[in-house]
C-alpha positions in Angstrom: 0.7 31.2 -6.2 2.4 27.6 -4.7 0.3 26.0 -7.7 1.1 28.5 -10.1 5.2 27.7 -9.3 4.3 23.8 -9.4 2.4 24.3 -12.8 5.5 26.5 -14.2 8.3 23.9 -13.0 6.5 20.8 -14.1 6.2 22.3 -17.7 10.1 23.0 -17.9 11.1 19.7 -16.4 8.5 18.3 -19.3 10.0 19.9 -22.2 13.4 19.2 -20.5 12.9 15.5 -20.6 11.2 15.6 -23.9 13.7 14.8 -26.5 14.5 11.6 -24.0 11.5 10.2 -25.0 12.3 10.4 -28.9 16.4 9.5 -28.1 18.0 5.8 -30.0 19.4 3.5 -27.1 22.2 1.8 -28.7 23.1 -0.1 -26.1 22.2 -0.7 -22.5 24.5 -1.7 -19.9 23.2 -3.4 -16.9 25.5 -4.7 -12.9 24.3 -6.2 -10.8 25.3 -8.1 -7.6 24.8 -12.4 -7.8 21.3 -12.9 -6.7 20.2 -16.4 -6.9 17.1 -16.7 -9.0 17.3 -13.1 -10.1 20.9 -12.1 -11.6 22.6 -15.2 -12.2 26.7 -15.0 -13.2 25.5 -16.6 -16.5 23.3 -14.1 -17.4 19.9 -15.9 -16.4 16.9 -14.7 -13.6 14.0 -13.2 -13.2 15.7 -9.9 -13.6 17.8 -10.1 -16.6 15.5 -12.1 -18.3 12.9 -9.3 -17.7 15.4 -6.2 -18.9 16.2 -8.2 -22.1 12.8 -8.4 -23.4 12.7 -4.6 -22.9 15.5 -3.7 -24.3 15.5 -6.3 -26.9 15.2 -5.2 -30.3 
């Protein structure tokens, strides 16, 4: 029965999150702390670099 239940609720939370999958992103806002290397004030590091060439059109 406990699988049955785990079955039943991972369907809904999959056709929940469905149309997310098929939604337009527009735009992406991203803050973040100073981290040297990473987030940089002028919009350089690892991490930025990284979430523009995902979101990147």
């Amino acid at each position: 029965m406990k699988i049955f239940f785990r079955l039943v609720q991972s369907l809904v939370l999959l056709l929940l999150l469905a149309p997310c999958a098929f939604a337009e992103i527009d735009k992406v806002i991203i803050v973040s702390d100073e981290w040297k290397n990473y987030s940089n004030k002028d919009g350089s590091g690892y991490y930025l670099d990284t979430v523009r060439e995902i979101f990147e059109k």
